[in-house]
C-alpha distance (Angstrom), angle and dihedral (degrees) to the residues before:
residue distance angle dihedral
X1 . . .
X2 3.53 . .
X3 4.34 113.2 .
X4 3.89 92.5 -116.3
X5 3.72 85.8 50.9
X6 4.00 92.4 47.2
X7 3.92 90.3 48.1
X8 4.13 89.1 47.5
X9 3.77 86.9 66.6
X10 3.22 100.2 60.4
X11 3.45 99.2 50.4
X12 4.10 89.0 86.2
X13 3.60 80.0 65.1
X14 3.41 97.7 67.4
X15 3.81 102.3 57.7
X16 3.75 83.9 40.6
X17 4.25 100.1 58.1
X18 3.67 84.5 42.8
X19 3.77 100.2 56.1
X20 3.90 97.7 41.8
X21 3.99 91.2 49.5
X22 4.02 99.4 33.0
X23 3.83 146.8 -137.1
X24 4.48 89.3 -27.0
X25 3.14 91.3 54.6
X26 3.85 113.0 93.8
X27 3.62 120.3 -170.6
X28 4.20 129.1 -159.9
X29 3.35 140.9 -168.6
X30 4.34 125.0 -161.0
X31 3.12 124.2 -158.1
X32 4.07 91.9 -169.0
X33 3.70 94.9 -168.8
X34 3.83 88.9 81.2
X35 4.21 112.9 36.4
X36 3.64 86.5 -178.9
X37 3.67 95.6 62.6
X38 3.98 99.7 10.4
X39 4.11 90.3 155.9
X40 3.19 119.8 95.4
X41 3.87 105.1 155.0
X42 4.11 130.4 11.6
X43 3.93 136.8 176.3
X44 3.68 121.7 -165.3
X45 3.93 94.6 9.0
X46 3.97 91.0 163.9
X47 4.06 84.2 84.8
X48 4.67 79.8 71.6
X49 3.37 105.2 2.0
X50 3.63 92.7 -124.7
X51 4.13 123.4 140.5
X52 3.42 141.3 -167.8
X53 4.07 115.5 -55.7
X54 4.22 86.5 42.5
X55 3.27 128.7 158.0
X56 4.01 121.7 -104.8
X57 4.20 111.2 -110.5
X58 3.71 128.3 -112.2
X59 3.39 88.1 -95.7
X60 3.69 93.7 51.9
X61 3.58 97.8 50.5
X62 4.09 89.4 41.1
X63 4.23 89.0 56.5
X64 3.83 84.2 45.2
X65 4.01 91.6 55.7
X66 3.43 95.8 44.5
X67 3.78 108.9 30.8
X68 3.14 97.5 -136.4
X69 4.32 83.3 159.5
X70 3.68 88.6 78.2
X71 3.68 93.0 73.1
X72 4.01 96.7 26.8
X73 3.87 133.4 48.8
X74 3.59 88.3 -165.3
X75 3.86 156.0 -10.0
X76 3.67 131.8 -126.3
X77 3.53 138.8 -147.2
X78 3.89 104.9 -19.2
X79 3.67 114.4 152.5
X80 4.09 127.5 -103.5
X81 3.60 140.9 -176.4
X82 3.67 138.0 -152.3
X83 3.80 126.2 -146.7
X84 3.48 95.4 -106.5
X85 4.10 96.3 64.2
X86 4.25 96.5 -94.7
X87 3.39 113.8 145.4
X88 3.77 114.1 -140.1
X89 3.89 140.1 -163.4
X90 3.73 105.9 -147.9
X91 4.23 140.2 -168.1
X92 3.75 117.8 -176.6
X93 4.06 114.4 -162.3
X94 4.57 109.0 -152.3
X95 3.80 101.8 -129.8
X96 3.66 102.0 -152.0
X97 4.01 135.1 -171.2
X98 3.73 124.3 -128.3
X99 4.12 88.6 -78.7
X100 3.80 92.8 58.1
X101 4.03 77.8 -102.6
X102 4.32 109.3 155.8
X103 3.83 99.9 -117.3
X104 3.91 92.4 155.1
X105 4.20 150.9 2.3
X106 3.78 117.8 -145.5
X107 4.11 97.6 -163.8
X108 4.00 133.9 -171.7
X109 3.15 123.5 -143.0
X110 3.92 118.6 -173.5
X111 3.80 111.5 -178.7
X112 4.08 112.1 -134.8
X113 3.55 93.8 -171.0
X114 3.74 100.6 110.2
X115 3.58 92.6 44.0
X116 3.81 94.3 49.1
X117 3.46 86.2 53.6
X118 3.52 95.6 47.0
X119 4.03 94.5 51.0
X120 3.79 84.6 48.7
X121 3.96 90.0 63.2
X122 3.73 97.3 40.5
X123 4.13 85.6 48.2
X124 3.74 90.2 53.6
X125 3.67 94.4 44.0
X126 4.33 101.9 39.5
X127 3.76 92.4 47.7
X128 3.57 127.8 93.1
X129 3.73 120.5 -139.7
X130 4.03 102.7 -87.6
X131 3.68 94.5 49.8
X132 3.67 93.3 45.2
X133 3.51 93.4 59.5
X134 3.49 100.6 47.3
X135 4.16 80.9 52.6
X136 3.82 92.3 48.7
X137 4.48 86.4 55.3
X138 4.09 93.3 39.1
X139 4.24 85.7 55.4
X140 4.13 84.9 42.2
X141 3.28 87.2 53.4
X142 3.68 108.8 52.0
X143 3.82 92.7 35.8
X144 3.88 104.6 107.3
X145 3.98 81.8 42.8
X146 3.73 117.3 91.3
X147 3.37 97.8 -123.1
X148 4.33 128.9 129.3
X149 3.36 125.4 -130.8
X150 3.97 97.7 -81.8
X151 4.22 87.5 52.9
X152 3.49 90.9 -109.0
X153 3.77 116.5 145.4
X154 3.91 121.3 -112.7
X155 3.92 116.2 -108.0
X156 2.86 113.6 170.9
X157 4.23 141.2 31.9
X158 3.17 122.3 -153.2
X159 3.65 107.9 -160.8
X160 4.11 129.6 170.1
X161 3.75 98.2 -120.6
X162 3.91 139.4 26.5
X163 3.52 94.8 -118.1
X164 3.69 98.2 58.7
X165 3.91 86.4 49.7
X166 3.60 87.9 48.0
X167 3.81 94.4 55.1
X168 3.75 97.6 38.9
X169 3.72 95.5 50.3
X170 3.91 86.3 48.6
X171 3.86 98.1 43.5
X172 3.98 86.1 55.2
X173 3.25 102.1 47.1
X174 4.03 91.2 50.0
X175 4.05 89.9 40.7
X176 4.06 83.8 55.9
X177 3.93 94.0 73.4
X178 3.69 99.4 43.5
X179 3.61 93.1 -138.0
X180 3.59 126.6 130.0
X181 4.05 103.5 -125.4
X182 3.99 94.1 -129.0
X183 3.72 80.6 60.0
X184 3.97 106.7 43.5
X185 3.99 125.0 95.5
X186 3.65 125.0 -111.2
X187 4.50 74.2 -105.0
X188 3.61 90.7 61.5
X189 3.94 100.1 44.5
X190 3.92 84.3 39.7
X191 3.76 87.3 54.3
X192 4.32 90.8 46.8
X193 3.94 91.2 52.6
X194 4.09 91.2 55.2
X195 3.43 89.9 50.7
X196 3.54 89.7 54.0
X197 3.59 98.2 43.9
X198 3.45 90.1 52.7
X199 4.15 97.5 57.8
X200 3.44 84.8 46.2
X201 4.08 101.4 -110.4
X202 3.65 95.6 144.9
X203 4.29 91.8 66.5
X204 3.54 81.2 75.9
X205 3.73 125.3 98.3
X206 3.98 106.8 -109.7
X207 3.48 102.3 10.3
X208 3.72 101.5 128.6
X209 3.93 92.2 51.3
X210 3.25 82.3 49.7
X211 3.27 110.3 53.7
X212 3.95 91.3 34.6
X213 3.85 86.3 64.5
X214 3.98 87.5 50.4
X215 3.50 98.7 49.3
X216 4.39 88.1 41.1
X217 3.68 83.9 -119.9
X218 4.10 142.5 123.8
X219 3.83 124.2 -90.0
X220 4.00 85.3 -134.2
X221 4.10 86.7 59.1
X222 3.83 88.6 47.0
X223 3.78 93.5 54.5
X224 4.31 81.9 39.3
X225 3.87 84.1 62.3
X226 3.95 98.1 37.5
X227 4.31 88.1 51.1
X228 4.44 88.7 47.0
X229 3.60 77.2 55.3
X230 3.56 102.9 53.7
């Protein structure tokens, strides 16, 4: 069975998820062959805002790099976010051909945000005054982390185009050595472009130029770095 065909039949699926679990409940299907326009079918998409022709996440992209499929068929539970602030809870299924090759991802995305905010009222209004306080400096303390309400780290991003996931996945990984890039060593920039490579940034189209321009470097020194790690 050709992979187009294989993907086809899952499309059912999609429609089907989404009824039995209901309007939070968004459902996506990848076509990984194209990250540019991974999406091929989606139910509920008012949870991201994302249509048909989509990119593929960070996430995605990252399980793509590192084939991490080849010793999963799927992942559970892992939080996600979408561009407009909703916090998800998210399961991705590996859609593989007859040579255990990724071809696909059917993910689930069940947005939490209601229910966060929900807890957050019935927190504020069950406690008594002791515990509420020490509440009030554990959510002051965890604020400039990305973190959702259960302290679970953010995965996954689901933005609406590729070049917003391009620049957010860049911007982090520069903002995570607090260095100004006129000021960091060949080391530090060195150490940036693994960390791309690894999440899989540079299948995208224009990544190097792009990340050449945010590290105030040439494209030649980005493809230096890239070939070192080889």
């Amino acid at each position: 069975m050709a992979n187009n065909e294989i993907l086809k039949s899952y499309i059912p699926l999609v429609d089907f998820i989404a009824g039995i679990v209901g309007p939070f409940c968004e459902v996506v299907l990848h076509d990984v062959s194209n990250v540019e326009s991974s999406i091929i079918a989606i139910k509920n998409s008012h949870i991201s805002g994302r249509k048909v022709g989509g990119p593929l996440t960070d996430l995605g992209i990252k399980l793509l790099n590192d084939k991490e499929y080849l010793t999963k068929d799927y992942l559970l539970n892992y939080s996600a976010k979408t561009v407009d602030g909703k916090i998800l809870r998210s399961s991705t299924y590996f859609i593989k051909d007859l040579n255990g090759n990724l071809i696909g991802m059917l993910c689930i995305n069940v947005d939490l945000t209601g229910a966060l905010i929900a807890r957050e009222f019935l927190n504020n209004f069950i406690m008594d005054g002791d515990k509420k306080a020490e509440y009030d400096f554990e959510k002051k303390e965890n604020a400039n982390s990305e973190r959702v309400e259960n302290n679970s780290e953010v995965y996954e991003h689901l933005t609406i185009s590729l070049e917003d996931l391009m620049q957010t996945m860049i911007k982090k990984a520069i903002s995570e050595v607090d260095i100004p890039p006129e000021r960091m060593s060949p080391e530090e920039k060195m150490s940036i472009v693994q960390k791309l490579n690894q999440k899989g940034v540079f299948l995208i189209k224009g990544a190097v130029t792009e990340v050449a321009k945010r590290l105030k470097t040439s494209e030649n020194t980005i493809y230096r770095y890239l070939n070192k790690l080889e």
